[in-house]
C-alpha positions as CSV (number, residue, x, y, z in Angstrom):
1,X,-33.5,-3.1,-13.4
2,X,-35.0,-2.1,-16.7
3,X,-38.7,-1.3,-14.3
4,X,-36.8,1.0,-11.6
5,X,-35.2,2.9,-14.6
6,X,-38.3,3.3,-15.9
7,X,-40.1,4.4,-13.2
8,X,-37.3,6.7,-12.2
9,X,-37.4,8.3,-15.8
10,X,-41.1,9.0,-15.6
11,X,-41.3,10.3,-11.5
12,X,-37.6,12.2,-10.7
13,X,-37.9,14.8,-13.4
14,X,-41.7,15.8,-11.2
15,X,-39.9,15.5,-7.9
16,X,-36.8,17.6,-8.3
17,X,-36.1,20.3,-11.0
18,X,-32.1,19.4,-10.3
19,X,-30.3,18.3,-13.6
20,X,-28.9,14.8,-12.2
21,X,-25.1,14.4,-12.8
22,X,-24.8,11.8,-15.7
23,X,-21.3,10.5,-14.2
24,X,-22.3,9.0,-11.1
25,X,-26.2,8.4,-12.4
26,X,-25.8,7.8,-16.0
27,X,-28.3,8.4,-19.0
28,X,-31.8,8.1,-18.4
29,X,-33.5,5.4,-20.1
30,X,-34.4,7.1,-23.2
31,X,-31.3,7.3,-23.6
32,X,-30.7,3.8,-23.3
33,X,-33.1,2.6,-25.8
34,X,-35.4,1.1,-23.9
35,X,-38.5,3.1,-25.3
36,X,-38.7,-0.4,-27.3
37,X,-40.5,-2.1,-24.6
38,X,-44.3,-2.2,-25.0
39,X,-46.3,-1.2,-21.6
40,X,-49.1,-2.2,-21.2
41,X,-52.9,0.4,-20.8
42,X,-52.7,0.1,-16.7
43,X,-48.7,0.5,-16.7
44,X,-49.4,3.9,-18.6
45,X,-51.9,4.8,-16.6
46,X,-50.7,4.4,-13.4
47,X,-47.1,5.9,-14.3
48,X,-49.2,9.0,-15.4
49,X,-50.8,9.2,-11.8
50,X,-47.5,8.6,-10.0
51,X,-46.1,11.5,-12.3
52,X,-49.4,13.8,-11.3
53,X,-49.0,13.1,-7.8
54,X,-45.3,13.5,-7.9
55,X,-45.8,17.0,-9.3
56,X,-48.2,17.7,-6.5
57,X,-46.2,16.7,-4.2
58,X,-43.4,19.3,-5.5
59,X,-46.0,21.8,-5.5
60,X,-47.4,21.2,-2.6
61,X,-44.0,21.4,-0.1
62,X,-42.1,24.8,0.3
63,X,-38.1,23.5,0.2
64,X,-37.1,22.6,-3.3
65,X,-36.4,18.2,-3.4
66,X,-32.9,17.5,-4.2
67,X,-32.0,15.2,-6.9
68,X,-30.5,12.8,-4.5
69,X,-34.0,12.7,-2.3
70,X,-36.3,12.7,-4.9
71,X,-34.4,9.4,-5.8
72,X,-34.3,8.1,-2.2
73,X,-38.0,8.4,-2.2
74,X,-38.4,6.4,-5.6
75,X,-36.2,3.4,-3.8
76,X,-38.2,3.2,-0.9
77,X,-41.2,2.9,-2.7
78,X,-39.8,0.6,-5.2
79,X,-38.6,-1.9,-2.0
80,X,-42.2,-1.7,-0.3
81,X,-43.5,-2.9,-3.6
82,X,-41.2,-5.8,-3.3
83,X,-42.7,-6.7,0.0
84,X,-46.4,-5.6,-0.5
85,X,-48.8,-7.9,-2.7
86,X,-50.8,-5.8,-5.8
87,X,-53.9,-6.2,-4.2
88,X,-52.5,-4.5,-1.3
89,X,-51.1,-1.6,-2.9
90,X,-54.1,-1.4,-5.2
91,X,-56.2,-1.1,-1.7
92,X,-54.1,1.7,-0.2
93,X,-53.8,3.4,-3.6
94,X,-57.8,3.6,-3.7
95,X,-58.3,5.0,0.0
96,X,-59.5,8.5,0.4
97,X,-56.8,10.2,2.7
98,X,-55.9,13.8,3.6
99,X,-52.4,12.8,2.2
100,X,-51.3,12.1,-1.2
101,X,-50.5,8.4,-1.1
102,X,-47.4,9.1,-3.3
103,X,-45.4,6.2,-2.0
104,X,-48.0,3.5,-2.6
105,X,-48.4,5.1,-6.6
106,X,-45.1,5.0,-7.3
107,X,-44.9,1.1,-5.7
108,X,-47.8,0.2,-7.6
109,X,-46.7,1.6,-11.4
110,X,-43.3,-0.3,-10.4
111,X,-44.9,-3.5,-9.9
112,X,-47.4,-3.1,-13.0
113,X,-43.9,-1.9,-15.2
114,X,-42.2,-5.2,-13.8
115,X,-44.6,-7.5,-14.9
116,X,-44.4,-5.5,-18.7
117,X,-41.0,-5.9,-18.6
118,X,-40.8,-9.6,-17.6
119,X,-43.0,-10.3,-20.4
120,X,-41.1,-8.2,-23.0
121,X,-37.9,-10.1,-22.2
122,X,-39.6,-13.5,-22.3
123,X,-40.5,-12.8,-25.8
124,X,-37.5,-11.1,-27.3
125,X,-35.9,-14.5,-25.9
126,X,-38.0,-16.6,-27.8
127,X,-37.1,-14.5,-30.8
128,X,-33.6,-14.8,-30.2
129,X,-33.7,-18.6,-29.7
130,X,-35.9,-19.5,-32.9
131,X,-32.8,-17.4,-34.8
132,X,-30.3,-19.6,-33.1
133,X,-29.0,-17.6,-29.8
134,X,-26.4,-15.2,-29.5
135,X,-23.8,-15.8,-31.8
136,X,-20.2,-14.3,-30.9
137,X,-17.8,-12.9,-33.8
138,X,-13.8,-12.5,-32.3
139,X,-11.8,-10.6,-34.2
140,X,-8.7,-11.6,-32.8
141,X,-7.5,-14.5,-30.5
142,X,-6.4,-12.7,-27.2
143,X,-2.8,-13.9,-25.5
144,X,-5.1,-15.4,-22.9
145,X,-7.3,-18.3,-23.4
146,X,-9.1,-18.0,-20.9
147,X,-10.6,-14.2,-22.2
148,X,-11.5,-16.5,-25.3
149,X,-13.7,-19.3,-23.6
150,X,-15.7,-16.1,-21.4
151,X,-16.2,-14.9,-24.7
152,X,-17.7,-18.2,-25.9
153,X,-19.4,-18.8,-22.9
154,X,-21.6,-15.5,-23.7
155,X,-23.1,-17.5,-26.2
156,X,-24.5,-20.3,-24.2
157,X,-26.0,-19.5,-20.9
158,X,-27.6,-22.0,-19.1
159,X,-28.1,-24.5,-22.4
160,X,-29.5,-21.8,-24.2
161,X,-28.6,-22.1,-28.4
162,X,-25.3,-20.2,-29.4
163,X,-22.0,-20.3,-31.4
164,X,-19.1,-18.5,-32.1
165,X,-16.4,-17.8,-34.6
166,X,-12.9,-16.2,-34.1
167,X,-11.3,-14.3,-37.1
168,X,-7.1,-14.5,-37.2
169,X,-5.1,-12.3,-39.0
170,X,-1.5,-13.3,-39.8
171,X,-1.0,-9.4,-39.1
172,X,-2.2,-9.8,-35.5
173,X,-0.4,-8.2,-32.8
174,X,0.4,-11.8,-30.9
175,X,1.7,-13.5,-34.1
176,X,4.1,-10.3,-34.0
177,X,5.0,-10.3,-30.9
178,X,5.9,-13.6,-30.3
179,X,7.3,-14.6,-33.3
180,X,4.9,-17.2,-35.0
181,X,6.6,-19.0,-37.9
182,X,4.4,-16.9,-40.6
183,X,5.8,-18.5,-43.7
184,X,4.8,-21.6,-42.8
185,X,1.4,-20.5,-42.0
186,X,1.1,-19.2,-45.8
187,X,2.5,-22.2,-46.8
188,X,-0.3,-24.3,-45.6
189,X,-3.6,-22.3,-45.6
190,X,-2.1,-22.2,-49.6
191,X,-1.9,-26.3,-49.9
192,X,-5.8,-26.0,-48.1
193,X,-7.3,-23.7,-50.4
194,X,-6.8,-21.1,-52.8
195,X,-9.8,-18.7,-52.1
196,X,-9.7,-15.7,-49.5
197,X,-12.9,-16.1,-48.4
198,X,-13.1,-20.1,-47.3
199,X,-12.7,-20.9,-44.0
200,X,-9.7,-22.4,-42.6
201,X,-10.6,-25.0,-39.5
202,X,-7.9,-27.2,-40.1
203,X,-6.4,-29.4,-37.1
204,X,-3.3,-28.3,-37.5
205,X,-3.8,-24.2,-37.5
206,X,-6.0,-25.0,-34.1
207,X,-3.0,-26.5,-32.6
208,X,-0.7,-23.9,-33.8
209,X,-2.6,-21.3,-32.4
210,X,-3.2,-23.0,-29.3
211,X,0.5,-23.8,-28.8
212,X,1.2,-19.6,-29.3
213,X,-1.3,-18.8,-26.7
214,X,0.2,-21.3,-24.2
215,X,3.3,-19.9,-24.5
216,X,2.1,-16.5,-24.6
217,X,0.6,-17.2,-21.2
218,X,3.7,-18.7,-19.7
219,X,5.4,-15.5,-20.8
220,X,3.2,-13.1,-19.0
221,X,2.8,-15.7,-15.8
222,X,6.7,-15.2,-15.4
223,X,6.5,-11.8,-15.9
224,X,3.9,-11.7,-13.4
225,X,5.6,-14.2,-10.7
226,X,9.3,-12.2,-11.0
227,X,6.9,-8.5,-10.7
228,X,5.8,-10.9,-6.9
229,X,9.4,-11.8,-5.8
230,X,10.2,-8.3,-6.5
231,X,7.9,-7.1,-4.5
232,X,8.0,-9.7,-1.4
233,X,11.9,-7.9,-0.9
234,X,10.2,-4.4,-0.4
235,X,7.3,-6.3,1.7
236,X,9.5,-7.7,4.4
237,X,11.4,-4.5,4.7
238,X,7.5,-2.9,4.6
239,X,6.7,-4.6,7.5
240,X,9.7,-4.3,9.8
241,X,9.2,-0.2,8.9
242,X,5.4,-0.3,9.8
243,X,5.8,-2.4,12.9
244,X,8.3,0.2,14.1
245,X,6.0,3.4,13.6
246,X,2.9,1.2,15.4
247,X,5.5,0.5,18.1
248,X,6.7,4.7,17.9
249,X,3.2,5.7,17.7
250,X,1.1,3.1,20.2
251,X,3.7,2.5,22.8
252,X,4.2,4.5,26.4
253,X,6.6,6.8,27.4
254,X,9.0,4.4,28.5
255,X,8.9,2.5,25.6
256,X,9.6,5.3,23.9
257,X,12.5,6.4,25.9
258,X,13.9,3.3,25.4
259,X,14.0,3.4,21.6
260,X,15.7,6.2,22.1
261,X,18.7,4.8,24.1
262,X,19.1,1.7,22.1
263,X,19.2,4.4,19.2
264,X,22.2,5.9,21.3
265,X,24.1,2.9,22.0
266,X,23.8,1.3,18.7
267,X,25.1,5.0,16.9
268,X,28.0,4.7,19.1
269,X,28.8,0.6,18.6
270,X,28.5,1.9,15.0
271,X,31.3,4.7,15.4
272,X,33.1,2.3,17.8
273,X,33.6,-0.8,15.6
274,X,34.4,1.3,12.7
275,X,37.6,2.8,14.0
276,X,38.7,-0.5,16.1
277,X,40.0,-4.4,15.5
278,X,39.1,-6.9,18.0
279,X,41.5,-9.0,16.2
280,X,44.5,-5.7,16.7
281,X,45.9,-4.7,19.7
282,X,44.5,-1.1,20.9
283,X,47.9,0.6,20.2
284,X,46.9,0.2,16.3
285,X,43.7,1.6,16.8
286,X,42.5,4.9,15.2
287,X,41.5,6.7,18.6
288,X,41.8,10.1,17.5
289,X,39.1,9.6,15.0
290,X,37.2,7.7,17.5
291,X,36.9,10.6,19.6
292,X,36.5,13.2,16.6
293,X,33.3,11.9,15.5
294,X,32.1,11.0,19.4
295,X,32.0,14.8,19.8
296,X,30.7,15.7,16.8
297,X,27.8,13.3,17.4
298,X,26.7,14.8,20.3
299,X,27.2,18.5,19.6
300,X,27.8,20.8,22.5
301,X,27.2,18.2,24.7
302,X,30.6,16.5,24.3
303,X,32.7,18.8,22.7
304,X,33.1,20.3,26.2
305,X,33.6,17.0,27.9
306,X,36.0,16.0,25.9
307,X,37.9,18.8,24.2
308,X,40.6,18.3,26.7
309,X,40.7,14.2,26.0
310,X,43.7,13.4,24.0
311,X,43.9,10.2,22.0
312,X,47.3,9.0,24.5
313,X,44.9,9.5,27.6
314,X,42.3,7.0,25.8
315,X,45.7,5.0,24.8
316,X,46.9,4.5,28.4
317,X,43.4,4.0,29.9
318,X,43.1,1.1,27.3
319,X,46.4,-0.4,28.8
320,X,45.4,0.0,31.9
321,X,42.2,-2.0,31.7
322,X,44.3,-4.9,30.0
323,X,46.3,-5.3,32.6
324,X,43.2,-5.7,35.2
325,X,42.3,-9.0,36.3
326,X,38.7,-8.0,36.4
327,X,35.9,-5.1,36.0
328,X,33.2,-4.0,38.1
329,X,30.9,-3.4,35.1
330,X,27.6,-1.7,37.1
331,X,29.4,1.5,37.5
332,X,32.2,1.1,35.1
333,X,34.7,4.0,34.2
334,X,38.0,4.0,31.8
335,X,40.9,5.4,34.1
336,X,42.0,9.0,33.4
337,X,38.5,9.3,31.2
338,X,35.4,12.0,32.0
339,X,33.1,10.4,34.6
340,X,29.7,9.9,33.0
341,X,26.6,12.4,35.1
342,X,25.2,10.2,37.6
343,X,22.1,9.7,35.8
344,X,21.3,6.6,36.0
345,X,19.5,6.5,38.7
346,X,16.1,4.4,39.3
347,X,16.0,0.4,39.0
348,X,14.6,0.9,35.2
349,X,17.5,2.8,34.1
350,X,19.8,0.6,35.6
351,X,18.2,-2.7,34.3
352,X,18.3,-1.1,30.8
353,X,21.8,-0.4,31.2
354,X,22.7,-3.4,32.6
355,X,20.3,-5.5,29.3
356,X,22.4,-3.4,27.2
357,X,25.8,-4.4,28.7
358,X,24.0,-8.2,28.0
359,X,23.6,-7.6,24.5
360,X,27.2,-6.1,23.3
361,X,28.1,-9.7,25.2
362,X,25.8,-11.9,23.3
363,X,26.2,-10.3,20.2
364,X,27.1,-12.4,17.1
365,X,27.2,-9.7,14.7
366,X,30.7,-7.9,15.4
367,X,33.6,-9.3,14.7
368,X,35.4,-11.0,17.6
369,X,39.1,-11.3,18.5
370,X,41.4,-11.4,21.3
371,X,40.4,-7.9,22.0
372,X,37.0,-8.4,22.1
373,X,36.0,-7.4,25.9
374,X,38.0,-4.4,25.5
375,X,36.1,-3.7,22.9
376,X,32.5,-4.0,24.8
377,X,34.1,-2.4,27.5
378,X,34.9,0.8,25.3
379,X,31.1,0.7,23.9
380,X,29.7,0.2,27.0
381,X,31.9,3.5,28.5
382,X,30.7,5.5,25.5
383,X,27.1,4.8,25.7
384,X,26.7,5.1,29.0
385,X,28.5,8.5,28.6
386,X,26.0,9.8,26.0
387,X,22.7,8.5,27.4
388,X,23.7,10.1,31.1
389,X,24.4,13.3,29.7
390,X,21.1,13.0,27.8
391,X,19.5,12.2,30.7
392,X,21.1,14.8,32.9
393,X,20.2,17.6,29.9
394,X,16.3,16.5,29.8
395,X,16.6,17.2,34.0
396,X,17.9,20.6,33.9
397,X,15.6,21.3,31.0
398,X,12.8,20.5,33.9
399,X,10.3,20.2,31.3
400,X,7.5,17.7,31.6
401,X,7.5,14.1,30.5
402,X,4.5,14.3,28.3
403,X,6.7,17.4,26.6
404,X,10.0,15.2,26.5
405,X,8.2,12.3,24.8
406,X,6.1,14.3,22.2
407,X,9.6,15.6,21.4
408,X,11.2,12.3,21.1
409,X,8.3,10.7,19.5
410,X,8.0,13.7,16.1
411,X,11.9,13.1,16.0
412,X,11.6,9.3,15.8
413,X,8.7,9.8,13.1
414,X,9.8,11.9,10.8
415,X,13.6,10.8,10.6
416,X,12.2,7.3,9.8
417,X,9.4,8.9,7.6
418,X,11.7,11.0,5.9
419,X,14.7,8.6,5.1
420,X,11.9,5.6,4.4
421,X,10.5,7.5,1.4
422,X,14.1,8.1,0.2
423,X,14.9,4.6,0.3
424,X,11.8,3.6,-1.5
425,X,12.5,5.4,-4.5
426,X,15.7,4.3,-4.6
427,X,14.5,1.0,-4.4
428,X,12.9,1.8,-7.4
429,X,15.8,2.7,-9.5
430,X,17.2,-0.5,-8.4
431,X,14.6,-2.4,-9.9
432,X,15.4,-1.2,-12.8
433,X,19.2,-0.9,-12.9
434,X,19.4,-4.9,-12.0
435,X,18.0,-5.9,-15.3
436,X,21.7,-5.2,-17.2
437,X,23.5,-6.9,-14.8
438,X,22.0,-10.3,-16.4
439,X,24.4,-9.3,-19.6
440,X,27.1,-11.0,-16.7
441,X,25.0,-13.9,-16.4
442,X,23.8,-12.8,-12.8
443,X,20.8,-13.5,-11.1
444,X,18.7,-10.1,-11.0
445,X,16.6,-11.1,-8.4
446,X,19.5,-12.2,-6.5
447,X,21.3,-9.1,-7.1
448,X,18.4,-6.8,-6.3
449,X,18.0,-8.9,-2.7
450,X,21.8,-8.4,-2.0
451,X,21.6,-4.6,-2.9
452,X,18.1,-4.1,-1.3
453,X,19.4,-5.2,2.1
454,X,22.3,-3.0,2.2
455,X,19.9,-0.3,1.3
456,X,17.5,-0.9,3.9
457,X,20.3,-0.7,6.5
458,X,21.9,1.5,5.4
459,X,19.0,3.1,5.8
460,X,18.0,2.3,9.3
461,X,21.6,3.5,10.7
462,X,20.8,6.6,9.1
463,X,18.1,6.9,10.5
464,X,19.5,6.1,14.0
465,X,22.3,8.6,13.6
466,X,20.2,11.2,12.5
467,X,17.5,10.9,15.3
468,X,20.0,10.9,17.7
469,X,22.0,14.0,16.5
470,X,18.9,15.9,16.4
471,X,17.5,14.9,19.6
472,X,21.3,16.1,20.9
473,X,21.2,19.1,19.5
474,X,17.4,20.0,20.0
475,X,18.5,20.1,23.9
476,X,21.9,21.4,23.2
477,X,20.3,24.8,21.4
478,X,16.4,25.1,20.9
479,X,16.5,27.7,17.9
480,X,19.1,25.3,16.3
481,X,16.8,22.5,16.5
482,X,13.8,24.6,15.1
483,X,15.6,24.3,11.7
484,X,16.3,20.7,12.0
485,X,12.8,19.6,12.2
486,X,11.5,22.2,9.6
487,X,14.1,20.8,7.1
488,X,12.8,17.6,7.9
489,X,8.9,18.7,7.1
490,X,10.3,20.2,3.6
């Protein structure tokens, strides 16, 4: 290292008249005090004719060397010397060519400078070793020991001589912070010696201040390990958010589509199981409301459908159904109800509507009751409704696919994008707020999993409800939806 900067500091300045930027390259050697080394008659020489034929070189060539390729050219030549013998240079060096043999120079003075160097450092370790190595002054312990033993090891490489000697203060910023017993300290360097400048290596200090670092160190590992379970709530939630743009970004166009629709049916089941009791007859249902925020979900899309849908038409249809023995669920309607647009027509669209029927009868998450098939029955009705008018609104759009799924796709994306950065910073207020909650003697990590969750999805059915309404109303009114997605970029 200390040859190539050499060689570097007696070449570049010849090569390129370009002031190197001392950030990314540093100092140059003088600057580094290595003018100490002694180099030897041929070292001098031949970095002199490696400088002459540098500035030659220069002279010699019309475009002006960059800093960077003047410094490129000293590499190369410093790695051929690496894999060229001296004779050999010293042979190619001495030939008579048409070309300056710049290359072979500056390999040459590199491999003359190493063996200067080599030899300085083999002396000035000598020196160093007849004065008893490196010897190492702390000023302070640090709260870790392990900083401490690096710092001794510094002092013995390899079995080379070395010791060290750590200064404590009673004033140091440790003893401070974690509360060393200070009075007893003065007590007992007093009953060892009087004088300030005797040093104390009593047993008993050693083991004091090895005690305070070890519990120094258990105080910052639990900081550290409670900063990691922290973090491990956001990570799983990370993860579920990431695999969901991969699948948003790398999946087809059916895939997408299909997002979309469990996007539907799960913002209706949503306003659905909010208004209704499985456990309650229908007749104590809130219906009205049911059907209030059905149309407003949907915009213009249902507000026509159902403006004339009152709640005792909903009411009796409900009755109705209870009375049946059974239901033909492929191509189910509620009596006296809107038929849904005959959409659904292809054997993928019916599958997915027949998987989604499957899951509203496998789920474990609602709430069951006596009611509880009248209650699929009613999500199935609605989210069939919306996804066929959807459907029927993308056909008489007659756009293409590839313009429907780019569409569906930068609705997905930045609701989630949007709402996900929300939720991380709120996250992070969390964090924080959980820490006074231990004043009644609660877990904060256990309080900060709880309230993360219902966070995250809260989160997610936002961002459902809000992909869905803006898909609605995108193919409900264009201009309309141009201000959607802008607010959503700002």
């Amino acid at each position: 290292m200390l040859a190539k900067e050499i060689v570097e500091d007696n070449v570049l300045p010849f090569l390129s008249h370009d002031t190197p930027d001392v950030e990314t390259e540093g100092e140059s050697t003088s600057h580094k005090g290595l003018s100490k080394i002694k180099l030897g008659p041929s070292s001098l020489a031949l970095l002199a004719k490696a400088a002459i034929m540098a500035k030659y070189v220069h002279k010699s060539e019309s475009n002006e060397w960059s800093f960077q390729k003047a410094k490129s050219a000293v590499m190369e030549s410093i790695e051929m010397s690496n894999t060229i013998g001296l004779e050999k240079l010293q042979e190619r060096v001495a030939e008579v060519t048409e070309m300056y043999p710049l290359c072979d120079a500056i390999a040459l003075a590199y491999a003359t400078v190493l063996k200067d160097c080599e030899i300085h450092c083999f002396d000035e370790g000598a020196e160093v070793k007849t004065l008893g190595g490196l010897h190492v002054i702390g000023t302070s312990l640090h709260e870790s020991r392990r900083i401490d033993n690096q710092l001794r090891g510094r002092a013995g490489r390899q079995g080379d001589p070395g010791s060290t000697r750590f200064m404590v203060s009673l004033q140091d910023e440790m003893f401070r912070k974690f509360n060393l017993d200070t009075e007893w300290a003065v007590r007992l360097i007093s009953r060892i010696t009087d004088g300030e400048d005797i040093a104390i290596e009593s047993n008993a200090v050693v083991k004091q201040l090895l005690g305070l670092q070890i519990n120094a160190e258990k105080y910052y590992f639990g900081i550290r390990k409670n900063l990691v379970e922290f973090d491990e709530v956001l990570e799983v939630q990370r993860k579920h958010i990431y695999s969901l743009r991969q699948v948003i970004l790398s999946g087809d166009s059916e895939s997408c589509s299909e997002q979309i629709f469990q996007y539907m049916q799960a913002v209706v089941d949503e306003i659905i199981l909010g208004n209704v009791d499985p456990q309650k007859p229908p007749k104590t249902w809130d219906l009205a409301k049911l059907l209030d925020e059905l149309a407003s979900l949907g915009g213009n899309l249902l507000t026509e459908t159902f403006k004339e849908t009152q709640e005792e038409d909903l009411q009796s249809s409900l009755e109705q159904i209870l009375r049946y023995g059974s239901v033909e669920v492929d191509n189910f309607v509620l009596p006296n109800m809107p038929v849904p647009p005959n959409s659904f027509r292809g054997i993928r669209k019916r599958t997915s509507s027949a998987m989604r029927w499957f899951a509203m009868c496998v789920d474990d998450t609602s709430k069951k009751g006596r009611y509880t098939n009248i209650v699929n029955l009613l999500r199935k009705y609605f989210g069939d409704f919306l996804i066929a008018t959807y459907l029927e609104v993308l056909q008489e759009s007659r756009h293409h696919d590839a313009y429907i799924r780019g569409i569906e796709r930068e609705a997905l994306l930045k609701t989630l994008d949007m709402l996900w950065k929300d939720h991380l910073v709120n996250m992070n207020k969390l964090s924080s707020a959980v820490n006074v909650r231990s004043f009644g003697h609660r877990n904060p990590l256990e309080e900060y999993k709880i309230d993360g969750c219902r966070f995250f999805i809260s989160m997610l059915s936002a961002t459902r409800r809000l992909t869905v309404e803006a898909l609605l109303r995108y193919w409900s009114s264009p201009m309309e939806s141009e201000e959607i997605f802008n607010t959503a970029d700002q």
